[in-house]
Backbone as a printed PyTorch tensor [residue, N CA C, xyz], in Angstrom:
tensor([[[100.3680,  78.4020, 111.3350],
         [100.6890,  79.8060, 111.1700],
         [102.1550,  80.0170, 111.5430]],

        [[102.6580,  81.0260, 111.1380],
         [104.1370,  81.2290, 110.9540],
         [104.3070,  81.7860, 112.5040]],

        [[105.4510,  81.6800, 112.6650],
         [105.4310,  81.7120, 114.2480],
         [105.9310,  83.2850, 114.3830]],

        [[106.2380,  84.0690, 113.2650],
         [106.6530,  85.4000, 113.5030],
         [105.2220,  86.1170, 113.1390]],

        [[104.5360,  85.2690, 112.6840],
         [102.9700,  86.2340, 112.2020],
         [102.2600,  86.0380, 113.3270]],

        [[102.4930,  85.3190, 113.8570],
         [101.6830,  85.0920, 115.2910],
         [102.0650,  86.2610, 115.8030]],

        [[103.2100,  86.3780, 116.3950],
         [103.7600,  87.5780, 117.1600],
         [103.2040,  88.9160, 116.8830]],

        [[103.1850,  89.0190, 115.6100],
         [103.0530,  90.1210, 114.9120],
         [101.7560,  90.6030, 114.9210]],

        [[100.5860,  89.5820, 114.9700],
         [ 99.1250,  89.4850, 115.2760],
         [ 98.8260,  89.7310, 116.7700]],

        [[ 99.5910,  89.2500, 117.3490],
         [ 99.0720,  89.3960, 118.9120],
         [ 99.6030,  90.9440, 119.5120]],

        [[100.9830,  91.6810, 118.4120],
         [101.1380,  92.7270, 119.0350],
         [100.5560,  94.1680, 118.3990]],

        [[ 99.7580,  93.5640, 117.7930],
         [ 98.7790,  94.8370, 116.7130],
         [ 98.0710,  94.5870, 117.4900]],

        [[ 97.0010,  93.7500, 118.0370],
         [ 95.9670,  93.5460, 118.3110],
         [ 96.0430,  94.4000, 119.8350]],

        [[ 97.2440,  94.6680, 120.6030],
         [ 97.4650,  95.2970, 122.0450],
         [ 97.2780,  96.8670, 121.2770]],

        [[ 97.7410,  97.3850, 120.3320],
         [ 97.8140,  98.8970, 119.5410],
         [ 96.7690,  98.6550, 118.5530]],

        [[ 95.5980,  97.8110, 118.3840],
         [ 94.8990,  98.7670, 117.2310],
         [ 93.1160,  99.0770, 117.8860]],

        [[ 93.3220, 100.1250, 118.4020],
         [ 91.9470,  99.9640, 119.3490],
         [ 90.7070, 100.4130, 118.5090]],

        [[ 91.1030, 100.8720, 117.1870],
         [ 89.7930, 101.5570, 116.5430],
         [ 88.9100, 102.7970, 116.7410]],

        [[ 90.0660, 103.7130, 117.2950],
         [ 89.5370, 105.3260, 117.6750],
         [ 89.7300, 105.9550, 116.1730]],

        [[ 88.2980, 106.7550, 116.2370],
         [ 87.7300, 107.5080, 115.9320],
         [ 88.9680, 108.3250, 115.1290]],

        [[ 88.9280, 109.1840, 113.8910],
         [ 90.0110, 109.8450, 113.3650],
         [ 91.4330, 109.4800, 113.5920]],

        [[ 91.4280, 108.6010, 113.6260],
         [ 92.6650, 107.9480, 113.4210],
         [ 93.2230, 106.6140, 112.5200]],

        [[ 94.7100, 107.2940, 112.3020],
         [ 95.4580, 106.6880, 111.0380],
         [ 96.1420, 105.3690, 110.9600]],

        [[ 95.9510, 103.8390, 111.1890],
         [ 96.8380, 102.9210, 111.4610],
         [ 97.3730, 102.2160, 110.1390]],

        [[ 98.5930, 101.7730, 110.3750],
         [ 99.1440, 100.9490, 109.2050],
         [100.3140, 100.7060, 109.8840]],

        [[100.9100,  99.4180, 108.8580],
         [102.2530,  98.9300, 109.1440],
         [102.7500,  99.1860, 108.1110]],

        [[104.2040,  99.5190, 108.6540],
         [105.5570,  99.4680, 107.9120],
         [106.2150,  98.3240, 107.7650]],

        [[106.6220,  97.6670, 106.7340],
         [107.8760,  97.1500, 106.7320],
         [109.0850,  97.6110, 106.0570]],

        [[110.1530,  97.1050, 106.8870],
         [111.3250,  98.2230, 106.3520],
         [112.3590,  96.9050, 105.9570]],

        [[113.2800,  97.0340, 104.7470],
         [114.2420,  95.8120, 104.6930],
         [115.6130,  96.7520, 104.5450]],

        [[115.9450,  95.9800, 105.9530],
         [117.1280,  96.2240, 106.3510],
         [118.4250,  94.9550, 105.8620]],

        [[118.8920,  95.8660, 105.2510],
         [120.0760,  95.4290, 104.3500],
         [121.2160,  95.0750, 105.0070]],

        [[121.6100,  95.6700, 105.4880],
         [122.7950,  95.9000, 106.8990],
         [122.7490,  94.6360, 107.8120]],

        [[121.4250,  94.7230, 108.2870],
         [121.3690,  93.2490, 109.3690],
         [120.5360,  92.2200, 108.9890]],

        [[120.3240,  92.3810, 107.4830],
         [120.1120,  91.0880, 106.7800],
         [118.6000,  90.6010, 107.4970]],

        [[117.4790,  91.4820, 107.7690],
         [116.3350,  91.2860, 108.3210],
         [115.2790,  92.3220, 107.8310]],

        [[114.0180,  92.4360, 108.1000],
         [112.6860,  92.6140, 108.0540],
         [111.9890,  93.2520, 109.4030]],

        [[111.7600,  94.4970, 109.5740],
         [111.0360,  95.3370, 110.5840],
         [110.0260,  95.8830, 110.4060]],

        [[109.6080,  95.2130, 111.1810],
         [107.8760,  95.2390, 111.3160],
         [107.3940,  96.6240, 112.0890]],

        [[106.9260,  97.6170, 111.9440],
         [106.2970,  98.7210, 112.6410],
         [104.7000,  99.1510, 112.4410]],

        [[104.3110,  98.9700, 113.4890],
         [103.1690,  99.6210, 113.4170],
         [102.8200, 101.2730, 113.5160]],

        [[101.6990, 101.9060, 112.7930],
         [101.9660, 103.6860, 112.6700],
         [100.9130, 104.0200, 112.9830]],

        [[100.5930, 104.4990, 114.2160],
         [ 99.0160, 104.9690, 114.4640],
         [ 99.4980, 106.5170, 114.4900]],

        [[ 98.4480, 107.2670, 114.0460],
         [ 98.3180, 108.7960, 113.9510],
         [ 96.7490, 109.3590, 113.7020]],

        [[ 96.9950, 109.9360, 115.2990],
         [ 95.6800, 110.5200, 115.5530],
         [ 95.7930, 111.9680, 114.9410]],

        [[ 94.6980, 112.4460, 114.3810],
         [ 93.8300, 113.7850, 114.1670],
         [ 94.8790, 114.6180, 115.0880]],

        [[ 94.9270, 115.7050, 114.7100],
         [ 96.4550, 116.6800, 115.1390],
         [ 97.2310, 116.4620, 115.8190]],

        [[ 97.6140, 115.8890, 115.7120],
         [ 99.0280, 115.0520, 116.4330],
         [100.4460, 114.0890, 115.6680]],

        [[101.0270, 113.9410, 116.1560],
         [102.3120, 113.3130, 116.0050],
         [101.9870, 112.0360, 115.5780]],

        [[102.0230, 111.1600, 114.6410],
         [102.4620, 110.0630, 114.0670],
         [103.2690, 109.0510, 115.1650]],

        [[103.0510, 107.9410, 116.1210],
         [103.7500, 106.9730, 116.2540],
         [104.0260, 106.0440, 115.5410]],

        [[105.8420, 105.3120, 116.2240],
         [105.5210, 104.1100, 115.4650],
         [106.5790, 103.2350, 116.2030]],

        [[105.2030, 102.1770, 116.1990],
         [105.7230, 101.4670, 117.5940],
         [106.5110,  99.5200, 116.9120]],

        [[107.4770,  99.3340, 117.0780],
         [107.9580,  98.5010, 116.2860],
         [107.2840,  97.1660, 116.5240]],

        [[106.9190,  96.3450, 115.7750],
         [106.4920,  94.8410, 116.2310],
         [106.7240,  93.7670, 116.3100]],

        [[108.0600,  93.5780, 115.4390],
         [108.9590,  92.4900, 115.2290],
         [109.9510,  92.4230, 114.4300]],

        [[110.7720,  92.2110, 114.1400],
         [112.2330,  91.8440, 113.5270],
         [112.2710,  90.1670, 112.8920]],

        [[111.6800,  90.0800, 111.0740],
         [111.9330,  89.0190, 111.0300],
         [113.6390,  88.7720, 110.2510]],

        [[113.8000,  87.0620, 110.4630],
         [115.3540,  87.3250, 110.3430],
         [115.1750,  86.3290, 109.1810]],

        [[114.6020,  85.2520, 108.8580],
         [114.5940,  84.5540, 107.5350],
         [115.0500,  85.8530, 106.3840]],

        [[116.0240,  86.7160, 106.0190],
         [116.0690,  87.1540, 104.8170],
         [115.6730,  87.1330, 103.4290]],

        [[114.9310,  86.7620, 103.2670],
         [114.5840,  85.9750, 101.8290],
         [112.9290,  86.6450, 101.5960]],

        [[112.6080,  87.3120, 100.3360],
         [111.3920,  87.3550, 100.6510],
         [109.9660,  86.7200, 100.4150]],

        [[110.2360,  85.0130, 100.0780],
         [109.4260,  83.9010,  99.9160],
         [108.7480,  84.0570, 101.3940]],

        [[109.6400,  83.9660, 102.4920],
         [109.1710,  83.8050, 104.0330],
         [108.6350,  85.3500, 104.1710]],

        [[109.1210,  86.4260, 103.4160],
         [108.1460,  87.8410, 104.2410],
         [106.7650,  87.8800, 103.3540]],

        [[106.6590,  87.5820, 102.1260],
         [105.2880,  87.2480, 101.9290],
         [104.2840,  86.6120, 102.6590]],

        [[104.7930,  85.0020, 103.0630],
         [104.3070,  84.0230, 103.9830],
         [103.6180,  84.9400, 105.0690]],

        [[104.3850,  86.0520, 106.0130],
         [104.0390,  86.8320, 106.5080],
         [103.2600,  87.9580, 106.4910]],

        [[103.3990,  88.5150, 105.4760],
         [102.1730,  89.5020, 105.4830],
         [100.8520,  88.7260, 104.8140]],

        [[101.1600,  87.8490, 104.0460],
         [ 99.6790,  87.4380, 103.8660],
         [ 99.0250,  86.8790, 105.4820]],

        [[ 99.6290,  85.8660, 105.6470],
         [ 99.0200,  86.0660, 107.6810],
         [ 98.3180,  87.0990, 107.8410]],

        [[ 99.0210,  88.0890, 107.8470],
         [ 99.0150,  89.6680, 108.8670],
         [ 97.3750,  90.3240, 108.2010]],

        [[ 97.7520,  90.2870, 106.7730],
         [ 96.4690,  90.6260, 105.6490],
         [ 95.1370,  89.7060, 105.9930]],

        [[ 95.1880,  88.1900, 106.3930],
         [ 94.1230,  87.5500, 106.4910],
         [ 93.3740,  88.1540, 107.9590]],

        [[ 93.7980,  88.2950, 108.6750],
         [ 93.4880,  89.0220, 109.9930],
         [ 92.8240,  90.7110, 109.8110]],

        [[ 93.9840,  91.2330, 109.5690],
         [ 94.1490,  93.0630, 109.2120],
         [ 94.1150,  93.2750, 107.7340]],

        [[ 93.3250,  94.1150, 107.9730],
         [ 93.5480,  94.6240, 106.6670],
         [ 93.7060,  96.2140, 106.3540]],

        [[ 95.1490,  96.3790, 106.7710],
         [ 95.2820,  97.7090, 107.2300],
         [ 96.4920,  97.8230, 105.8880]],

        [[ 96.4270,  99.3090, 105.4910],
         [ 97.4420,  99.4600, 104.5110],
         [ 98.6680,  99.4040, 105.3040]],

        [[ 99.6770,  98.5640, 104.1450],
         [101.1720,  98.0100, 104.3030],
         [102.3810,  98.9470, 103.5540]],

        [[103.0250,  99.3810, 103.8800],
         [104.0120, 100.6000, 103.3480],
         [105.4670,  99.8880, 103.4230]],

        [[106.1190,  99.7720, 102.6970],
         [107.4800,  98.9570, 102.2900],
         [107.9680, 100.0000, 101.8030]],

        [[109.5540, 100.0150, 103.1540],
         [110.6030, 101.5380, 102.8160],
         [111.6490, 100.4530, 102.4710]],

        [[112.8110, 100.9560, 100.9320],
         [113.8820, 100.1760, 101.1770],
         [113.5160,  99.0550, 100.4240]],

        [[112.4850,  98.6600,  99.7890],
         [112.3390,  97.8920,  98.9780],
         [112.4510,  98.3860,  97.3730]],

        [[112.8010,  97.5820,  96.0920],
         [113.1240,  97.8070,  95.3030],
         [111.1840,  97.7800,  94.3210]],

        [[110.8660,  98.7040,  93.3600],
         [109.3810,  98.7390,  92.9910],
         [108.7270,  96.7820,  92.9640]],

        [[109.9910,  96.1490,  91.9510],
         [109.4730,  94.8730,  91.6000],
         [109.4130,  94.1380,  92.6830]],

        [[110.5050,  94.6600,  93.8610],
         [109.5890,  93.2440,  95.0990],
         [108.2610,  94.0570,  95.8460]],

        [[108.1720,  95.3480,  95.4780],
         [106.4510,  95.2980,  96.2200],
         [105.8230,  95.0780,  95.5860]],

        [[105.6030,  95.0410,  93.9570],
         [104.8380,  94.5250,  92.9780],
         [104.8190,  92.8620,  93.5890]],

        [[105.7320,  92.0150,  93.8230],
         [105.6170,  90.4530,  94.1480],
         [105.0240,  90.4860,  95.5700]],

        [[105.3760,  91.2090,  96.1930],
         [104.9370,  91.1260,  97.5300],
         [103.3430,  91.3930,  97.9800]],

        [[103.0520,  92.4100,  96.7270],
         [101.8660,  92.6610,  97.1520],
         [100.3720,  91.5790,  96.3330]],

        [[101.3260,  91.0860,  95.1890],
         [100.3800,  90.0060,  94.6140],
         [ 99.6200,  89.1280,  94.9720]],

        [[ 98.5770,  88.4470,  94.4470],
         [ 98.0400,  87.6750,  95.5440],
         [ 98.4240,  86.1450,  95.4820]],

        [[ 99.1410,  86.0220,  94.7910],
         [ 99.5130,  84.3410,  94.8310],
         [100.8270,  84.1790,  95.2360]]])
């Protein structure tokens, strides 16, 4: 297993407790600027404020290695994945299954 999906597994698993009316998913965001991949997790309870608590920073740029990664993340969770900053055709590749 990829050693940033590990991370990424062990720090959902501290934030996803499975309460009742409530909203979880991850973000990934591709950051252009510092040439990396930010991982956030978004829990939002029933009338309330939306958190979002970050989970990792991957730095391989390329997105052969952020696939590698969310499929990890997907074999575990299977929580909807939201990609800000990405262009339509890499979430179409990203989200494929091969």
């Amino acid at each position: 297993m990829n050693a940033d999906a590990r991370v990424i597994l062990q720090r959902i698993q501290r934030y996803f407790k499975k309460i009742p009316n409530t909203y979880y998913a991850i973000n990934i965001v591709d950051d252009r600027f510092d040439a990396c991949y930010n991982f956030f997790f978004i829990v939002h309870k029933k009338n309330s404020r939306p958190h979002s608590i970050p989970l990792r920073r991957v730095t391989p740029y390329d997105l052969e290695s952020l696939k590698e990664v969310v499929r990890e993340v997907r074999k575990v969770y299977q929580l909807t994945i939201k990609y800000t900053g990405f262009t339509t055709e890499q979430i179409r590749w990203l989200q494929s299954p091969k």
